[in-house]
N, C-alpha and C positions, 0 to 999 in steps of 0.2 A: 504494500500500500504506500501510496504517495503522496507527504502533506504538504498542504502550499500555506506560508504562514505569510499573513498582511499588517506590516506596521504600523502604528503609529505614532502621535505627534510624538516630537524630543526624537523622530532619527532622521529630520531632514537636516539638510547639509546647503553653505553656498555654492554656487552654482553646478548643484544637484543635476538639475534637466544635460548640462550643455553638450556634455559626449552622448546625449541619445538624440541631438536633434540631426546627427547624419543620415537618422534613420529612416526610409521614405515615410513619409506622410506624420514624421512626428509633429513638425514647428505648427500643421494646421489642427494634429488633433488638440495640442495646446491649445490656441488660440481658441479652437471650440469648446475646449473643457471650462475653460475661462468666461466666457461668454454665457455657457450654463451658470457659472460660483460666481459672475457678475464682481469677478476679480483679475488682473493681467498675470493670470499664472506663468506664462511666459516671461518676462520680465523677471520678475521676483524667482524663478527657478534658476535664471540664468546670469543677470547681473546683483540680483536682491544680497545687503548681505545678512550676518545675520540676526542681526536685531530687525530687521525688516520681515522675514522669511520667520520669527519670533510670535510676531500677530495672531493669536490662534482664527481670527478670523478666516484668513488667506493661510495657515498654516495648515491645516485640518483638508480643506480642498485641493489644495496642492500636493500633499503627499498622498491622500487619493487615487487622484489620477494620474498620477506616475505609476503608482503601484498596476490601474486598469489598463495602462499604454503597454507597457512590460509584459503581462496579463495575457492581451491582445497580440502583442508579437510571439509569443511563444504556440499559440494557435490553437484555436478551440474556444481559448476563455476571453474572456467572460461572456455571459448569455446563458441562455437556457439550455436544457440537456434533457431528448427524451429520455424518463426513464423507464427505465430497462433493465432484464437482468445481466446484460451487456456492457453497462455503460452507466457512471456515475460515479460506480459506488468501489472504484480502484485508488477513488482521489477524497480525502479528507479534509477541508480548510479549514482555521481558525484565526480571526484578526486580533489587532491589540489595540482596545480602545476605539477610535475614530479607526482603526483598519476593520471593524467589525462591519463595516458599510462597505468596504471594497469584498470583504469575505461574503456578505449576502450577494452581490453582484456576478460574484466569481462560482455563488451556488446559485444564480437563479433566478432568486429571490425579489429581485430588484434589477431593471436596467439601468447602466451608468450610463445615462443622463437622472432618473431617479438618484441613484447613490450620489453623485455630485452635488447635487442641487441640494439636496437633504442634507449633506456632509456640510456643503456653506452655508446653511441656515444653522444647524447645528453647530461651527464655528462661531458665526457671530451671536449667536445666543447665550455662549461659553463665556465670548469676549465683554458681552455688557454684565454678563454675572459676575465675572469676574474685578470690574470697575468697580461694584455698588461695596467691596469690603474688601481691605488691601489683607490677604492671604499668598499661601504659596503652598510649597511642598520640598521633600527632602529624601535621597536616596538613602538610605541603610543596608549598608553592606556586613555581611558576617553577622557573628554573634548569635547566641542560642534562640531558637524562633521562637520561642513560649515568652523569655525576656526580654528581646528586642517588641512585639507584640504589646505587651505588659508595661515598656517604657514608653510607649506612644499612645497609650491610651491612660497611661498618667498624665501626661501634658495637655491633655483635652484633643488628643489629633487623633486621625481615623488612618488606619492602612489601607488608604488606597488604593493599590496595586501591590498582591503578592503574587510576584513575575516568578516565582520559582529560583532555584541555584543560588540559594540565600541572599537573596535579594528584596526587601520592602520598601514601597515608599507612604510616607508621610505625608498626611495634608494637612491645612488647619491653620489657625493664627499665625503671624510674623513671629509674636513671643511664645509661641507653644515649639513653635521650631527651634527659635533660638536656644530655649532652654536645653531644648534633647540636646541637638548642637554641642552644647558645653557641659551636658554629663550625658554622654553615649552609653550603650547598653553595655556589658563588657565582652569582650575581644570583636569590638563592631565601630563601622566608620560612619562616620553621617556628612553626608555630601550636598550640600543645596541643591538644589533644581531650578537650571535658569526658564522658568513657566510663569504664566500669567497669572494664575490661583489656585485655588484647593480643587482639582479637580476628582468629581466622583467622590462627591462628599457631598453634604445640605448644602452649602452652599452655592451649589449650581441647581436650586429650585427652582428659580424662575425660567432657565435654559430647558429645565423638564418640560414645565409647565406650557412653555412656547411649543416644542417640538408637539407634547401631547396634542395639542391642537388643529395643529397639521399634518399628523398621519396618516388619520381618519379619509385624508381625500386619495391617498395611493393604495392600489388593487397590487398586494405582493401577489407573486407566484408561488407555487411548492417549492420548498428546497429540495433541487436535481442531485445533488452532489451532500456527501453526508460535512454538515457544516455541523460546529463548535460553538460553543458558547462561554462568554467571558464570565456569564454568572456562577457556574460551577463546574464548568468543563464538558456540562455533556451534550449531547446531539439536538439537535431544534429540530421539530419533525413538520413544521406548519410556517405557512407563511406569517400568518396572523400575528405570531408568537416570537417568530424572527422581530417585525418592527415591535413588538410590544418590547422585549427585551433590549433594543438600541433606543427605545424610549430611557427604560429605567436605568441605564449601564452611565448616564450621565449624573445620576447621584451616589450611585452603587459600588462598591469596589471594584476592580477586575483583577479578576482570579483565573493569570494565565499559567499558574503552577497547576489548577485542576486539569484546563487544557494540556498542558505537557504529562502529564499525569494520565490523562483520557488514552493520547497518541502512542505513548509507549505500551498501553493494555491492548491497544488493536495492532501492533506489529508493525509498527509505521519501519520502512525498510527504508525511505529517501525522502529528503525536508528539502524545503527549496523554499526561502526569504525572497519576497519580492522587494525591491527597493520604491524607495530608499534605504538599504538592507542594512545588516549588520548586529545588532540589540537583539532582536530574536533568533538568531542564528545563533547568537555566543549562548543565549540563554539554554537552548537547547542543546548545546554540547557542553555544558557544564553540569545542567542536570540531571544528563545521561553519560556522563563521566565515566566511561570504562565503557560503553557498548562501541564496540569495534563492527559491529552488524548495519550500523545507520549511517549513509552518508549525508551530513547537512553541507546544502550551498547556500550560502548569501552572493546575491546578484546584484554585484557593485557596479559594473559597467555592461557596456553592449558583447564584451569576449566574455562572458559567461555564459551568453544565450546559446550557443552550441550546446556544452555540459549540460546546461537546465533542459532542453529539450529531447536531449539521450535519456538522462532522467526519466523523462514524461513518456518519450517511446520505448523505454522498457515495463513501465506499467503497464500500457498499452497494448503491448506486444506479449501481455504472457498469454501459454499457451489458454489457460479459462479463458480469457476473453475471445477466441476464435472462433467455439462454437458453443451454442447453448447446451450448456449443463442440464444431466437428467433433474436436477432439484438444485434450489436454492437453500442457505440459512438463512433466518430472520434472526438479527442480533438486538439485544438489551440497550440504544439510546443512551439510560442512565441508569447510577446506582441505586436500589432498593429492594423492595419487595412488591413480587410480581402477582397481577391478576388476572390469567389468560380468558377472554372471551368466552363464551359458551358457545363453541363453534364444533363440531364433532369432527374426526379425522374423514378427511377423505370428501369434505364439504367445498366444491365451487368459491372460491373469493372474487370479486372487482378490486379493481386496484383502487386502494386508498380505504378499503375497510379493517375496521380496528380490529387487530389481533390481541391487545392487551392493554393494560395502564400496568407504570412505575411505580410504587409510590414512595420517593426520599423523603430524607428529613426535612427537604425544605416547599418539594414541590410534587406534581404530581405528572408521568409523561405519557402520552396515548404513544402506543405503537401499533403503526398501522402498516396493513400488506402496499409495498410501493409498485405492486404490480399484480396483473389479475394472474389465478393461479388454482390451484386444488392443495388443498392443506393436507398435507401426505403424515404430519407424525406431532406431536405436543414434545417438549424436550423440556419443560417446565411441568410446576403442577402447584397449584393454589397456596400463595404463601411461602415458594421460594425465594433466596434471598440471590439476585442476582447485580454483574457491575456490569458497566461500559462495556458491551462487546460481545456478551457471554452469548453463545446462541437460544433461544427461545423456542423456534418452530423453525420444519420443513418445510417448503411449499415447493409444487411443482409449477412452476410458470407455462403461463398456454402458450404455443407457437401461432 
């Protein structure tokens, strides 16, 4: 399996875009991505520096659609993907943060002009919540996760983001940073974050509150491709629930160690960082530190697009996907405990009928047949406790 992971803000760079405008047709898809975020993403990827390219306004769209150009050149993505028991379901994606809008795009979910437009509304929504109370945020590296955790929630801050490979960030007051700042947690460093405010914390209410308002008018599609979620790492199975969850992920922490966490339970064999790359790549090969079985690329420049698409054509190329399989497995979304359907073996399915609900500690997940089929075998049974990946049921898909 092959995950594609989609950054966000804090890993763009100055002139980010410039070695990909050799590209054909890059300098116009800028200009029209821009045109969508009603910002000169051109400009600012290429002369911006970076206190400019800083804006979460213009920051937030612009690593976006870099990430969709890149996407787009490697072939296939982004867009829709019948699904099939052929096709989809080789490729896993997960974004980080504002990459969670390039990662719906990349399953489906959303067309990037959608994911754009939504991503600069969502920037400057960030950017005036950000104004209304002077905040920030601060990396934490090292140190024991129970009392680094325990040291930031003494100073009234929230962890923000736990990225995984011992790594938290901090959000919350100027003086609730300062303080951790000058008594860090022990053997842990605490690093400022040059960011506009506490992001993914209360104090981007009103950025929620805006977006909630505007969802309501975009028709997502089904997720094609089995996408990630920042909330707790596991699978999004419904359109609906994709934007419901990029609604709440601006007040909410992102918990991309449950993501890295998910990906290693499903066998992820090759990681490939779309750029503005780099942050999630290291992330990934630090908190898989000793597996010699996974090759992770981050894609710095346009000389990676070769490697990254071997990559993609070796997923592609195995031998299952050449001819349809007597049966497929249906796997477990999320961690919990399962409650299979009352569907008796050997029962006719349509695609998209529920085979079962999850139910975690914190939520509850439908899993549904992603394709019509005859339910050949249960591999569950009422009250099992299943994770991320575990198979559930047979189904034979109809030709």
């Amino acid at each position: 399996m092959l995950a594609v992971l989609a950054p966000g803000q804090g890993a763009q760079k100055p002139g980010m875009l410039t070695d990909w405008l050799a590209l054909p047709g890059a300098e116009s898809f800028f200009r029209w991505a821009g045109a969508v975020a009603d910002a000169d993403l051109l400009t600012l990827g290429t002369t911006g520096d970076a206190e400019a390219i800083k804006d979460t306004a213009v920051t937030q769209p612009l690593v976006v659609a870099m990430s969709l150009f890149v996407a787009r050149e490697l072939g296939g993505l982004p867009g829709p993907v019948a699904h099939t028991p052929q096709t989809g379901r080789d490729v896993v994606i997960a974004g980080h943060s504002v990459g969670e809008l390039t990662a719906a795009a990349l399953a489906g979910v959303l067309s990037v002009e959608a994911a754009i437009a939504l991503t600069a509304v969502r920037g400057r929504a960030m950017a005036r919540a950000c104004a209304q109370t002077p905040t920030g945020m601060s990396a934490v590296l090292g140190g024991d996760p129970a009392e680094v955790l325990a040291a930031i929630e003494s100073h009234g801050l929230t962890p923000a983001n736990v990225n995984g490979a011992g790594q938290v960030v901090a959000a919350g007051s100027l003086d609730g940073l300062a303080a951790l700042k000058a008594a860090p947690p022990a053997k842990a460093r605490v690093m400022p974050l040059s960011v506009a405010g506490a992001f993914h914390t209360d104090f981007m209410a009103s950025a929620r509150t805006e977006l909630e308002g505007l969802v309501g008018g975009i028709r997502p599609a089904q997720p094609s491709r089995l996408l990630l979620s920042n909330k707790d790492g596991s699978a999004v199975e419904t359109g609906a629930a994709v934007l419901d969850r990029l609604v709440s992920q601006v007040t909410n922490p992102v918990r991309f160690d449950a993501c890295l966490d998910t990906l290693r339970e499903l066998g992820v064999t090759a990681v490939i960082e779309l750029p503005p790359a780099g942050a999630l790549a290291g992330l990934a090969k630090r908190d898989w530190k000793g597996r010699h079985d996974v090759e992770v690329l981050a894609i710095t420049g346009p000389t990676d697009l070769d490697r990254a698409a071997e990559l993609i054509a070796a997923e592609r190329g195995r031998a299952e996907a050449e001819h349809a399989p007597d049966w497929r497995v249906v796997v477990s979304p999320a961690r919990g405990t399962i409650s299979p359907a009352a569907v008796a073996e050997g029962t006719s399915l349509p695609a998209g009928a529920t085979l079962a609900t999850v139910a975690g500690r914190r939520e509850t997940v439908e899993v549904a047949a992603g394709y019509a089929g005859l339910l050949a075998e249960w591999l569950v049974a009422e009250g099992d406790l299943v994770d991320a990946g575990d198979p559930i049921a047979r189904l034979y898909p109809e030709v």
